[in-house]
N, CA, C and O atoms as CSV, one atom per row, in Angstrom:
chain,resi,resn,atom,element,x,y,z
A,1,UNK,N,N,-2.426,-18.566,-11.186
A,1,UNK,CA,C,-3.480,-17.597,-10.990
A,1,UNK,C,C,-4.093,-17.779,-9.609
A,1,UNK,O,O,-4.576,-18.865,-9.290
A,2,UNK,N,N,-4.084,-16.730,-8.780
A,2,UNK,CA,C,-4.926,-16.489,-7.920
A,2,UNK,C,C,-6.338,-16.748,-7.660
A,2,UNK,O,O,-7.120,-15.971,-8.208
A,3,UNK,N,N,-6.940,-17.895,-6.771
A,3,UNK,CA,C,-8.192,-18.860,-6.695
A,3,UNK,C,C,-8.882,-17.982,-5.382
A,3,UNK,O,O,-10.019,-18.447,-5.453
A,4,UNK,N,N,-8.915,-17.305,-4.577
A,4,UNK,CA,C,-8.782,-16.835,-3.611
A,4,UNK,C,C,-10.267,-16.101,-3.565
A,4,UNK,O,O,-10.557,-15.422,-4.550
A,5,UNK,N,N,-11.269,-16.199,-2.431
A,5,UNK,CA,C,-11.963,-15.390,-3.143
A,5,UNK,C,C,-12.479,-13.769,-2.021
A,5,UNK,O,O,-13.374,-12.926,-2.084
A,6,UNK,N,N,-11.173,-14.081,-0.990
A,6,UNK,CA,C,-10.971,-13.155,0.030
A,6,UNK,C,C,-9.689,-12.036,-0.666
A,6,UNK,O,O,-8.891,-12.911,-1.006
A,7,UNK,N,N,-9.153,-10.986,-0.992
A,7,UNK,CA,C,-8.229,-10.214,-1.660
A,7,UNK,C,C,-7.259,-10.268,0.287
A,7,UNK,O,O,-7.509,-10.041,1.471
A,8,UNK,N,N,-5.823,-10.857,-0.856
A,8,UNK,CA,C,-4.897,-10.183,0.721
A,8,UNK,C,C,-4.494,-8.970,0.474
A,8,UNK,O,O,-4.559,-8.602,-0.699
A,9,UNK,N,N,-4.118,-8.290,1.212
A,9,UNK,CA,C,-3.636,-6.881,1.646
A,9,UNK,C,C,-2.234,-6.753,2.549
A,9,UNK,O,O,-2.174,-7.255,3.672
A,10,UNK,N,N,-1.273,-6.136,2.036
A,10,UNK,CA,C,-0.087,-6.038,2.757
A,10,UNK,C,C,-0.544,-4.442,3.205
A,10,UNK,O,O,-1.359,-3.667,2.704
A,11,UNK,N,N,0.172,-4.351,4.129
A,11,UNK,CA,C,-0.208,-2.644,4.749
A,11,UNK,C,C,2.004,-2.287,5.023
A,11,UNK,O,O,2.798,-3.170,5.345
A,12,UNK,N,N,2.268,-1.201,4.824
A,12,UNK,CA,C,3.399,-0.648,5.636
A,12,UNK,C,C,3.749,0.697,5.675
A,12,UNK,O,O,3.595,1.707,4.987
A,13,UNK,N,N,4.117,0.460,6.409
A,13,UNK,CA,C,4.893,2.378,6.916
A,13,UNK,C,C,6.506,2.305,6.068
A,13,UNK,O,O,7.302,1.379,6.226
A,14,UNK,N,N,6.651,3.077,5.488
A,14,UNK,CA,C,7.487,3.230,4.569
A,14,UNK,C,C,9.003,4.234,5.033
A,14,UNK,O,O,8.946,5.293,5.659
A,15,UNK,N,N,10.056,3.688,4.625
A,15,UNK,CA,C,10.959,4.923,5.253
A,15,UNK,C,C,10.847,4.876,6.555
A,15,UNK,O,O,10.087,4.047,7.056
A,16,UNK,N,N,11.799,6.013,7.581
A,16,UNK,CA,C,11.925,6.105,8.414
A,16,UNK,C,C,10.628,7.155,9.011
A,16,UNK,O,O,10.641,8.305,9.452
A,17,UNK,N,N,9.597,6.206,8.797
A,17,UNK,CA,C,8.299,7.054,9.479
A,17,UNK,C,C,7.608,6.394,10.799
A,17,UNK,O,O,7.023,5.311,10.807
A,18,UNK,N,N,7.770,7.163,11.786
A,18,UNK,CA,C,7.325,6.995,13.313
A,18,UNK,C,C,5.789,6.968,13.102
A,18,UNK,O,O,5.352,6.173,13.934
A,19,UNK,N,N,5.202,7.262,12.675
A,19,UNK,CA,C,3.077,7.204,12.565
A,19,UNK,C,C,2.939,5.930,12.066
A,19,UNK,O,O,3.246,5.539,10.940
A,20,UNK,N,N,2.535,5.408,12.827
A,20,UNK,CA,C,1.833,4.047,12.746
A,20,UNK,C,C,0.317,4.140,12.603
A,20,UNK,O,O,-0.384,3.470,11.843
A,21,UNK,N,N,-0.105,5.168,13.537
A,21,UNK,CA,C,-1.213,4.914,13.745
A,21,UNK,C,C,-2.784,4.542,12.918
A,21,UNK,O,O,-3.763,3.852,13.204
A,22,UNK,N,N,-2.334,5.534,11.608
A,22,UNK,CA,C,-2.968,5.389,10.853
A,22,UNK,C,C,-2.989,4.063,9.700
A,22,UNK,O,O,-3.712,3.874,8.722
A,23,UNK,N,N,-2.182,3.485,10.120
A,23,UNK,CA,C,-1.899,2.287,8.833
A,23,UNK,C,C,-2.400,1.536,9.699
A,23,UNK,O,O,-2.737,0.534,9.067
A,24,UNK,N,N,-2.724,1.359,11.017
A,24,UNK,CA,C,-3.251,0.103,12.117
A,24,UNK,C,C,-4.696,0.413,12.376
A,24,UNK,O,O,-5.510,-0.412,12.792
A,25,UNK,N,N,-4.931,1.573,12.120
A,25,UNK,CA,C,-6.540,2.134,12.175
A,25,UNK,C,C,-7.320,1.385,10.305
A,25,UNK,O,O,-8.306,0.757,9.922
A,26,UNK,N,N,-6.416,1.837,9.881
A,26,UNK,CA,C,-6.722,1.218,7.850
A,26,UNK,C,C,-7.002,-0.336,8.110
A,26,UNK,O,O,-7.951,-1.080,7.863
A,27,UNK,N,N,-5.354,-0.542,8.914
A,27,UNK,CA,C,-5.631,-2.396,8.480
A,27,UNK,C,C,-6.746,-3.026,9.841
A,27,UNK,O,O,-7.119,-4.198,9.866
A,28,UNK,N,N,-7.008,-2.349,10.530
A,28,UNK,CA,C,-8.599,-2.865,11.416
A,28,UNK,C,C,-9.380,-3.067,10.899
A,28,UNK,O,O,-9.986,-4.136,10.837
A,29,UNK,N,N,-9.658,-1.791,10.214
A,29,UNK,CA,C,-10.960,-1.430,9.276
A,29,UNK,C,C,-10.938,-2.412,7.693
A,29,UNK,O,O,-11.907,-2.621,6.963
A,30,UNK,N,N,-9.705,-2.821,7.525
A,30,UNK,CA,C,-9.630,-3.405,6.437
A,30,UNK,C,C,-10.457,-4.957,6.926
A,30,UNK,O,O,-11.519,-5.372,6.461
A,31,UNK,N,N,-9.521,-5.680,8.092
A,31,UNK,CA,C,-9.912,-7.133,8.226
A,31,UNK,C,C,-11.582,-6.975,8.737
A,31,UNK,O,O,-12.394,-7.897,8.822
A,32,UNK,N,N,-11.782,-5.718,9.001
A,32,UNK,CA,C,-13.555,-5.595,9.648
A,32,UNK,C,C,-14.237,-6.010,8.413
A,32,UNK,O,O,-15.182,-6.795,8.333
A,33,UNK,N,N,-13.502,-5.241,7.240
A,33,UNK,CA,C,-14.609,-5.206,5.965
A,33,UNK,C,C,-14.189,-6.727,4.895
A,33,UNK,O,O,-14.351,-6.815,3.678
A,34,UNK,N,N,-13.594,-7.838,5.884
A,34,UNK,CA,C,-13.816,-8.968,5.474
A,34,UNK,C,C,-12.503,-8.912,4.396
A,34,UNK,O,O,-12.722,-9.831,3.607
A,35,UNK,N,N,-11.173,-8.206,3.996
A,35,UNK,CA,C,-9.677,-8.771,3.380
A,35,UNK,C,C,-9.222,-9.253,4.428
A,35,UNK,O,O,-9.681,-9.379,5.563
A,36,UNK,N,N,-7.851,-9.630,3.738
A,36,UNK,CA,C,-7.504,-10.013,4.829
A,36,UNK,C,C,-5.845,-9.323,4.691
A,36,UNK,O,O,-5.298,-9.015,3.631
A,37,UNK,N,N,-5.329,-9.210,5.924
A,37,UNK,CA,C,-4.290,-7.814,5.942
A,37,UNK,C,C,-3.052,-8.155,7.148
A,37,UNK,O,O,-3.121,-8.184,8.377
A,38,UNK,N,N,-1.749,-8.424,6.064
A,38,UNK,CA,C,-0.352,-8.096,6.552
A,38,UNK,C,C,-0.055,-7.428,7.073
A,38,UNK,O,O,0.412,-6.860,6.086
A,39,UNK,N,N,0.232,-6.674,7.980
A,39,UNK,CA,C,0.836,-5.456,8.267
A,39,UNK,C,C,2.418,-5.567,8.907
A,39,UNK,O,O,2.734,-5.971,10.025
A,40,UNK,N,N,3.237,-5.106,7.891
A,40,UNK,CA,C,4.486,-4.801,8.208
A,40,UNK,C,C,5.052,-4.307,9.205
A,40,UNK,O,O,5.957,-4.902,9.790
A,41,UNK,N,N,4.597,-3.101,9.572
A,41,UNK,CA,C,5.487,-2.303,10.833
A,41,UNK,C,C,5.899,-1.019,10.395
A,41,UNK,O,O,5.898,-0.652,9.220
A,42,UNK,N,N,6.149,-0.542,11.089
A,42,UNK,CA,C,7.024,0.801,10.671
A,42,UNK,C,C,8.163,0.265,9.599
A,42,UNK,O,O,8.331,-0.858,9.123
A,43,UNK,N,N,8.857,1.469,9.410
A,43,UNK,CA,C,10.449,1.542,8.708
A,43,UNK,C,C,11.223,0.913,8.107
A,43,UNK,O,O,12.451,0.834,8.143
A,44,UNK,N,N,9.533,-0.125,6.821
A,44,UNK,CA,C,10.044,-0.681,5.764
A,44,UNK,C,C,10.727,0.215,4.858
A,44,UNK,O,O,10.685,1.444,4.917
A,45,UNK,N,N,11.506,-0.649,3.819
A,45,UNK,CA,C,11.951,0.049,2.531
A,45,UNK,C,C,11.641,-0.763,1.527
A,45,UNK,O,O,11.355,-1.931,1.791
A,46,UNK,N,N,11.638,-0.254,0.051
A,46,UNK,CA,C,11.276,-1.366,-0.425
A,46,UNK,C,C,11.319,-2.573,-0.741
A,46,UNK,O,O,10.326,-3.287,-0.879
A,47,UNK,N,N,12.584,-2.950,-0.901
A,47,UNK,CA,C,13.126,-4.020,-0.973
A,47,UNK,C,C,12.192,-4.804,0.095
A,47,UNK,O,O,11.423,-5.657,-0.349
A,48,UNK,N,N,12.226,-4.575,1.331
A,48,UNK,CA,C,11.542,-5.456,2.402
A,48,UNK,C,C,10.112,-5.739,1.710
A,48,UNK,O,O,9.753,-6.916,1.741
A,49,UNK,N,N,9.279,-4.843,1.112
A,49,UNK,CA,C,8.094,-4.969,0.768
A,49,UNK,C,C,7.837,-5.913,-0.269
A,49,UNK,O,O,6.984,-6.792,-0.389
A,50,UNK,N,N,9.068,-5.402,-1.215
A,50,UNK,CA,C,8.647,-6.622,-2.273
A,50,UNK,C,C,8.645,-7.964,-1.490
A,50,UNK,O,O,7.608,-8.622,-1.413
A,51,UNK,N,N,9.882,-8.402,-0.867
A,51,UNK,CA,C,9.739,-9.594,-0.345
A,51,UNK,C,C,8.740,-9.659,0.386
A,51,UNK,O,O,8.152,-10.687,0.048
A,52,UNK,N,N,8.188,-9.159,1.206
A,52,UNK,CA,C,7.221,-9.769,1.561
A,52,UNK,C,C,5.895,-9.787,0.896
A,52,UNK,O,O,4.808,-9.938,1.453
A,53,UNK,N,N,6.082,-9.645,-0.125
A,53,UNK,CA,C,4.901,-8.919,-1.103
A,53,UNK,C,C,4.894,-10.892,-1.922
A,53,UNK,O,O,3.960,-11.663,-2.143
A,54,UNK,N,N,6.295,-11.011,-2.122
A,54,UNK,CA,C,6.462,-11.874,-2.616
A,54,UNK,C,C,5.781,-13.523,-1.751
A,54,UNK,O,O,5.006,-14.400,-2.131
A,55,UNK,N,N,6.526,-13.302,-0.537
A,55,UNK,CA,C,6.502,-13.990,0.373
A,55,UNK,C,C,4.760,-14.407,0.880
A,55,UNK,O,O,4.158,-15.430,1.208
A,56,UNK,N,N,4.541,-13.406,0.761
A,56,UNK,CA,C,2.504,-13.699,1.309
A,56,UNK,C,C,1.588,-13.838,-0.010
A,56,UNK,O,O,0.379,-13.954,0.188
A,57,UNK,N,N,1.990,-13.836,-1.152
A,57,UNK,CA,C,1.249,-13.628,-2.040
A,57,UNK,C,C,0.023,-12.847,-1.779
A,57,UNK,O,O,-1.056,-13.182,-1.289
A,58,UNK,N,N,0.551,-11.497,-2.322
A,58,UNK,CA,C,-0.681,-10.560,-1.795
A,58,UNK,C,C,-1.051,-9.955,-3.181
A,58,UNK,O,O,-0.265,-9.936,-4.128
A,59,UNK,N,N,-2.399,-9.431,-3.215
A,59,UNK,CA,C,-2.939,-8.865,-4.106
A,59,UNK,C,C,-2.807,-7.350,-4.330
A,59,UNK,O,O,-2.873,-6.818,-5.438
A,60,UNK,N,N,-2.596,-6.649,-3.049
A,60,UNK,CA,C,-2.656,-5.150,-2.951
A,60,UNK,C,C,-1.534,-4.928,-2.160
A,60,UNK,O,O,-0.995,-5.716,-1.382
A,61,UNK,N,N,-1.189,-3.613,-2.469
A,61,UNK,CA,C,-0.077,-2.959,-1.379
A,61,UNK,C,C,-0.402,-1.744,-0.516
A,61,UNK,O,O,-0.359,-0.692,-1.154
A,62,UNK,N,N,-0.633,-1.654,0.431
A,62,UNK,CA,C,-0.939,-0.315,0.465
A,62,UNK,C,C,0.467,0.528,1.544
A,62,UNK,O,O,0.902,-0.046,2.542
A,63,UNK,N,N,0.958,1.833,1.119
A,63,UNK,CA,C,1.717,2.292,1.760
A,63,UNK,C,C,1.178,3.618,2.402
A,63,UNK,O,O,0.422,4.440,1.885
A,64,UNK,N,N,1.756,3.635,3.679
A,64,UNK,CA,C,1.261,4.865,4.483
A,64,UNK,C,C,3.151,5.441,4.120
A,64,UNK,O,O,4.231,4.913,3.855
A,65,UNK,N,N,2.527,6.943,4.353
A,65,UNK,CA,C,3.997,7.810,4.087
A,65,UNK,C,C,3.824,9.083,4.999
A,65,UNK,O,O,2.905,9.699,4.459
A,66,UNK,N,N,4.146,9.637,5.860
A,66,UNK,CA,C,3.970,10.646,6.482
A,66,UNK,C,C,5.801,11.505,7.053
A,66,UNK,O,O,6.127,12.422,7.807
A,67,UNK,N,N,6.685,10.304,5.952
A,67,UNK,CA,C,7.819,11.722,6.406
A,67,UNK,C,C,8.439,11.909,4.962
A,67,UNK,O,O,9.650,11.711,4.856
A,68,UNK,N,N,7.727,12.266,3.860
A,68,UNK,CA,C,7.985,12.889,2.574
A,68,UNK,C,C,8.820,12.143,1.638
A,68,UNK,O,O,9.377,12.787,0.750
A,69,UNK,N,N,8.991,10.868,1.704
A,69,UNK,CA,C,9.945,9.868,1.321
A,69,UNK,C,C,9.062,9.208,0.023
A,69,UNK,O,O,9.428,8.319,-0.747
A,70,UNK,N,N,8.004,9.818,0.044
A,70,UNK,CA,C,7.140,9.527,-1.095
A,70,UNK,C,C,7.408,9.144,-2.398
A,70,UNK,O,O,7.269,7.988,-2.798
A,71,UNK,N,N,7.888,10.323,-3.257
A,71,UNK,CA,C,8.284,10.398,-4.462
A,71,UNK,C,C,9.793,9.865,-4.446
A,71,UNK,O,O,10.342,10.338,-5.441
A,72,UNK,N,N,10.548,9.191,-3.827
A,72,UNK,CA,C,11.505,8.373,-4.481
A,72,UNK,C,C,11.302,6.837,-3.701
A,72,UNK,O,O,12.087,5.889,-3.733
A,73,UNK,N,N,10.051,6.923,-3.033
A,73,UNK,CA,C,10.217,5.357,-2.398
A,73,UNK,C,C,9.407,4.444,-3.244
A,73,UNK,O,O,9.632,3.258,-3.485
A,74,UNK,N,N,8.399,5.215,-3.667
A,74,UNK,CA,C,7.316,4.290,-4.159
A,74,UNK,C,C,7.409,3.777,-5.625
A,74,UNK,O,O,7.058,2.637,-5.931
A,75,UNK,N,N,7.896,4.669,-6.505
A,75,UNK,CA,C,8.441,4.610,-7.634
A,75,UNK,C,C,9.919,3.411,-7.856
A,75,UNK,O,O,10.439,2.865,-8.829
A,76,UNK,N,N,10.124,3.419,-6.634
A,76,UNK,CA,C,10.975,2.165,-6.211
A,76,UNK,C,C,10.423,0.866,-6.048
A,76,UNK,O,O,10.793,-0.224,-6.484
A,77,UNK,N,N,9.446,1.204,-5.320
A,77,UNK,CA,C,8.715,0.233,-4.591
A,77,UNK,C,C,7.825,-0.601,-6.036
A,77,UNK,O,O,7.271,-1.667,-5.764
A,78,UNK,N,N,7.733,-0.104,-7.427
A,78,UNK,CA,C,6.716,-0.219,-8.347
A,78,UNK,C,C,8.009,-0.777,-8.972
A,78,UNK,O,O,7.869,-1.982,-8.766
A,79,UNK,N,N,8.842,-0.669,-9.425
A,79,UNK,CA,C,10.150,-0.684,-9.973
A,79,UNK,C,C,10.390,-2.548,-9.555
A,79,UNK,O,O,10.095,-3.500,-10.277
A,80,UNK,N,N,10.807,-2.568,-8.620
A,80,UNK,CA,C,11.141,-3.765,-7.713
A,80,UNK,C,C,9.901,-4.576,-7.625
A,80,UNK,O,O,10.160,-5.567,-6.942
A,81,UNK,N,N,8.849,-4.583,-7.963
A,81,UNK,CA,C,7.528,-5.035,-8.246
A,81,UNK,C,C,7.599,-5.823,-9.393
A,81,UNK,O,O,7.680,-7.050,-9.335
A,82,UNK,N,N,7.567,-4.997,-10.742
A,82,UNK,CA,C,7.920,-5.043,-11.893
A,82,UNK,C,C,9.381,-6.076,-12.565
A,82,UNK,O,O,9.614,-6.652,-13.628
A,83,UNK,N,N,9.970,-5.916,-11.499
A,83,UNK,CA,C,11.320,-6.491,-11.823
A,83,UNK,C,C,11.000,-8.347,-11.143
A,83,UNK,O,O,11.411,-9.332,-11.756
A,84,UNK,N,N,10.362,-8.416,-10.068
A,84,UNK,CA,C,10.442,-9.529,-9.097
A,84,UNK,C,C,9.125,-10.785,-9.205
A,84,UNK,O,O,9.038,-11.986,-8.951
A,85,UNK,N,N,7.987,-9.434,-9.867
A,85,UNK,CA,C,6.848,-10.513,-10.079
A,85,UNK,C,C,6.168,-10.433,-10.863
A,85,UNK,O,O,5.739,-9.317,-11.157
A,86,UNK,N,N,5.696,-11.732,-11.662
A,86,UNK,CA,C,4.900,-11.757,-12.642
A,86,UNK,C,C,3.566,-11.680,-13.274
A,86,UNK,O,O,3.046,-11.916,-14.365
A,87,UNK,N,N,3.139,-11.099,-11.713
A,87,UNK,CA,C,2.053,-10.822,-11.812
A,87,UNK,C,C,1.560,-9.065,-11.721
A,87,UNK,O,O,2.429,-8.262,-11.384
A,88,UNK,N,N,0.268,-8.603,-12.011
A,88,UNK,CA,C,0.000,-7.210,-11.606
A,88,UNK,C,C,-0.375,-7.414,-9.897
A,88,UNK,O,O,-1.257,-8.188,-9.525
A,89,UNK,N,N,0.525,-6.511,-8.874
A,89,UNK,CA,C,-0.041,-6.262,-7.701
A,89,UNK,C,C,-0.349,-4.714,-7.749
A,89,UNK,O,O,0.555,-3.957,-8.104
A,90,UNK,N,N,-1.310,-4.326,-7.484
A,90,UNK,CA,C,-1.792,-2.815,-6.983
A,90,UNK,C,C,-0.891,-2.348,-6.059
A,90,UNK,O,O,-0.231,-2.964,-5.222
A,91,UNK,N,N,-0.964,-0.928,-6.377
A,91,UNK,CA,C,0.051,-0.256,-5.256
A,91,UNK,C,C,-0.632,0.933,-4.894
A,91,UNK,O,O,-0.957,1.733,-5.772
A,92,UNK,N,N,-0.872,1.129,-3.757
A,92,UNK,CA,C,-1.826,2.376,-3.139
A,92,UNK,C,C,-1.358,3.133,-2.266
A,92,UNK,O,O,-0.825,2.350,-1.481
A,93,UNK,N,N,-1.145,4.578,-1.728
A,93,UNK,CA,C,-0.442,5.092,-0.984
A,93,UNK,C,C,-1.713,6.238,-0.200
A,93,UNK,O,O,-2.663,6.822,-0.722
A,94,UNK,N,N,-1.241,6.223,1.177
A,94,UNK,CA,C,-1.841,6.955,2.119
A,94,UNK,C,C,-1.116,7.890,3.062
A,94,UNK,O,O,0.096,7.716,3.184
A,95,UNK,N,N,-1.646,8.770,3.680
A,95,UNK,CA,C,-1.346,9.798,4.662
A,95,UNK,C,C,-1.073,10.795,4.233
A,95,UNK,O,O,-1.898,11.292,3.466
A,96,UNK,N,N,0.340,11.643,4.551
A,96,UNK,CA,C,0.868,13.179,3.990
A,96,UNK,C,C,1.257,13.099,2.932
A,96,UNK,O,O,2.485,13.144,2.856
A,97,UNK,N,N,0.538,12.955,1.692
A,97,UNK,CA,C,0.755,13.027,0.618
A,97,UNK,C,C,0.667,14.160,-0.444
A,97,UNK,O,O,-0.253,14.246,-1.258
A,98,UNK,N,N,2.039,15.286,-0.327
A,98,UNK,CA,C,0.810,16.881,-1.155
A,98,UNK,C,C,0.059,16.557,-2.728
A,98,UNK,O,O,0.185,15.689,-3.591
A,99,UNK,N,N,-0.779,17.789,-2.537
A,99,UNK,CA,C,-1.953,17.134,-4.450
A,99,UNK,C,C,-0.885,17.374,-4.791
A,99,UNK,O,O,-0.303,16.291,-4.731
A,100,UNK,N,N,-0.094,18.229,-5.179
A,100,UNK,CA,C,0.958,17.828,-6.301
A,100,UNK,C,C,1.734,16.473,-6.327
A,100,UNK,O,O,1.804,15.793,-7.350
A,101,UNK,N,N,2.210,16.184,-5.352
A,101,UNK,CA,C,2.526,14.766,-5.579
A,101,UNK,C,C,1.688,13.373,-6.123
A,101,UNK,O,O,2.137,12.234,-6.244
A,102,UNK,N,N,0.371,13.855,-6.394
A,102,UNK,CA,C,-0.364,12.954,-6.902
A,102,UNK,C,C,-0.321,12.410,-8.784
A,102,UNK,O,O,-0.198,11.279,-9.254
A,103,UNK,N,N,-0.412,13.191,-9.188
A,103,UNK,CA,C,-0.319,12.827,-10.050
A,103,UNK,C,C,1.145,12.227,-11.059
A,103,UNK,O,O,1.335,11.520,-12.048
A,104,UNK,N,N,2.124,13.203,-9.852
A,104,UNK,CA,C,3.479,12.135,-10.042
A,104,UNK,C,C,3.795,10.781,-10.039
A,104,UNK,O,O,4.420,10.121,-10.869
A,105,UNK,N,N,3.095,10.349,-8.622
A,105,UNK,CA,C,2.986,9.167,-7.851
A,105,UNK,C,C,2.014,7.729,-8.602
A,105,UNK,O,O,2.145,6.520,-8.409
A,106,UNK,N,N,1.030,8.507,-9.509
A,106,UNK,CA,C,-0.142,8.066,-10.538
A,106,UNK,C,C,0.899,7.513,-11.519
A,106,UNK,O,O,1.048,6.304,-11.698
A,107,UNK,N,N,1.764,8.662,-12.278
A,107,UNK,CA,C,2.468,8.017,-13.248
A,107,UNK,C,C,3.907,7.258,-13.279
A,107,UNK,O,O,4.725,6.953,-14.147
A,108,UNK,N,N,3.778,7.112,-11.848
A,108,UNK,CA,C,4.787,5.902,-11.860
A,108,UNK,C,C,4.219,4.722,-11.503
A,108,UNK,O,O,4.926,3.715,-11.455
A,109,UNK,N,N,2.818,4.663,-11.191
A,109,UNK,CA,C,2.240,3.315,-11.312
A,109,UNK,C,C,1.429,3.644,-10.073
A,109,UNK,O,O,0.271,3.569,-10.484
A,110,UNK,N,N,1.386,3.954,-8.832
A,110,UNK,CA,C,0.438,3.926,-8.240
A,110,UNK,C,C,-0.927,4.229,-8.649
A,110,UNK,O,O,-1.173,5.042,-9.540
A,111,UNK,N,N,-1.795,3.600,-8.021
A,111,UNK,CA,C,-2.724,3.245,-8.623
A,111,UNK,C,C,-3.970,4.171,-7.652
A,111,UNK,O,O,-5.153,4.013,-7.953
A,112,UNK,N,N,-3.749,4.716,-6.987
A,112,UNK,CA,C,-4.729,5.666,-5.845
A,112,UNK,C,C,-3.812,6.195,-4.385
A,112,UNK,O,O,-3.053,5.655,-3.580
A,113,UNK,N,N,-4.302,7.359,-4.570
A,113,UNK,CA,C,-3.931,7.983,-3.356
A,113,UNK,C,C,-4.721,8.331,-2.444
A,113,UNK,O,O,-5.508,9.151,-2.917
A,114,UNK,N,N,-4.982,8.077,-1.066
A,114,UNK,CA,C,-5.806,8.948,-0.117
A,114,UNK,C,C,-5.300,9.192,0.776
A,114,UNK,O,O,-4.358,8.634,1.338
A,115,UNK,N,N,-6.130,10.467,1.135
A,115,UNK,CA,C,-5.489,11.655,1.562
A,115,UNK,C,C,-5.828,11.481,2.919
A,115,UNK,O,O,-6.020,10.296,3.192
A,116,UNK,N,N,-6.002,12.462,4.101
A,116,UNK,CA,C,-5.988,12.207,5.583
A,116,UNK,C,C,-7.950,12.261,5.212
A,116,UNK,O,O,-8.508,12.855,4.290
A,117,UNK,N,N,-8.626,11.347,6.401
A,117,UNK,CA,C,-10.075,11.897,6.350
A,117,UNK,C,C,-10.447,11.035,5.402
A,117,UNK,O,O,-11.551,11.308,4.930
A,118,UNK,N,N,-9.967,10.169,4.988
A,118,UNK,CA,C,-10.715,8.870,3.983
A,118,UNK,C,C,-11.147,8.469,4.526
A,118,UNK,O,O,-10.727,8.386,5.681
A,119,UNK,N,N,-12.171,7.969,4.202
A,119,UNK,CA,C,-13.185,6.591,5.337
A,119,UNK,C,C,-12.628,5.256,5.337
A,119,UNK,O,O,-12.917,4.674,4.291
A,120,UNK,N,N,-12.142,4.769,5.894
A,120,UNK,CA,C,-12.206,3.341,5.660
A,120,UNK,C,C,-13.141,2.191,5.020
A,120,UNK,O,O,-12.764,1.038,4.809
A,121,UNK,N,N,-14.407,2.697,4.752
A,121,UNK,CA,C,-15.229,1.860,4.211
A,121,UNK,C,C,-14.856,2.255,2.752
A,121,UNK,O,O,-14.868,1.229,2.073
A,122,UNK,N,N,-14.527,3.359,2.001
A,122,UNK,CA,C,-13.943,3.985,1.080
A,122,UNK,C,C,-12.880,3.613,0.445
A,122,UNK,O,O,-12.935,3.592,-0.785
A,123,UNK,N,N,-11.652,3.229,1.123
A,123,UNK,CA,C,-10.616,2.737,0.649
A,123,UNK,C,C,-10.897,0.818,1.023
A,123,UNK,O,O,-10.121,-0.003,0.534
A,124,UNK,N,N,-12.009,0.401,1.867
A,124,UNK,CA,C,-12.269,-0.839,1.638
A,124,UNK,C,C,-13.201,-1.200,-0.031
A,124,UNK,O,O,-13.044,-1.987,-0.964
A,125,UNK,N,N,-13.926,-0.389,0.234
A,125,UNK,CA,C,-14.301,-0.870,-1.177
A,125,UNK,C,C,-13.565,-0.568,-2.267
A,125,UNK,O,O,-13.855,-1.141,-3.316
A,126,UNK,N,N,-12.324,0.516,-2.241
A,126,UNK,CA,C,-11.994,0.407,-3.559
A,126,UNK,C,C,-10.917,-0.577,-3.277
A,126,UNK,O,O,-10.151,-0.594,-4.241
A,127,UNK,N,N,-10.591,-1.307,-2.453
A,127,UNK,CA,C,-9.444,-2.320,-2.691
A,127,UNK,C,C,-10.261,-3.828,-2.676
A,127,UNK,O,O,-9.592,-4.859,-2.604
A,128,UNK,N,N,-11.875,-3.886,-2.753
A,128,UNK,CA,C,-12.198,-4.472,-2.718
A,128,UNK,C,C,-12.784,-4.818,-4.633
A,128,UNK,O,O,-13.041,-5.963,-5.004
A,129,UNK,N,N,-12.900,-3.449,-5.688
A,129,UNK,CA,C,-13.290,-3.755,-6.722
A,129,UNK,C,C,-12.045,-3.763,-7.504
A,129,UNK,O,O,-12.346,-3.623,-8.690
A,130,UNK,N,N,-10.789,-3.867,-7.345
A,130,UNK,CA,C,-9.419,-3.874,-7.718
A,130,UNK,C,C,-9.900,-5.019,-8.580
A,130,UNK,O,O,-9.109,-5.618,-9.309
């Protein structure tokens, strides 16, 4: 069990997606509001995530998605979660995400979506009452 009393945070760009920007603006705002935050890089897949999901022992995931790779990455990404660790990690997804894809994305396990125009103090506190 996790003794920790700071939450880690993995951050990544998912798929072959060039926008960074916004997952490096999140994970600023994240280590500002006192987690503490991985950030992958661009043009993970999942497999890479779990491992490193594995590898840092992290509490949260959060994925940025901005080239539509959404609905078959993440459902992967929850899949390979499920399969690798024995614990519950949160899985959260950000950027071009359409509302219809939300509630898809919900019932494969993600656990929150936000959309462009979230605050960062917003998605800090909710990865902070996880």
């Amino acid at each position: 069990m996790n003794t920790r009393t700071t939450k880690r945070v993995l951050l990544a760009n998912i798929g072959l997606d060039g926008h960074q920007m916004g997952a490096l603006i999140v994970a600023r705002g994240l280590k500002e509001a006192g987690l503490e935050v991985i950030y992958l890089g661009l043009n993970q897949m999942p497999e890479d995530i779990v491992a490193a999901a594995v590898q840092e022992d992290v509490d949260l995931i959060g994925i940025s998605s901005m080239c539509g790779i959404h609905l078959e990455a993440l459902p992967e990404l929850i899949r390979l979660l499920n399969e690798k660790i024995d614990r519950n990690i949160e899985v959260v997804a950000g950027g071009i995400i359409p509302e219809e894809d939300v509630p898809i994305l919900k019932d494969a396990g993600v656990t929150e979506v936000f959309g462009p125009g979230t605050s960062i103090q917003k998605i800090a506190n909710f990865f902070k009452t996880l």
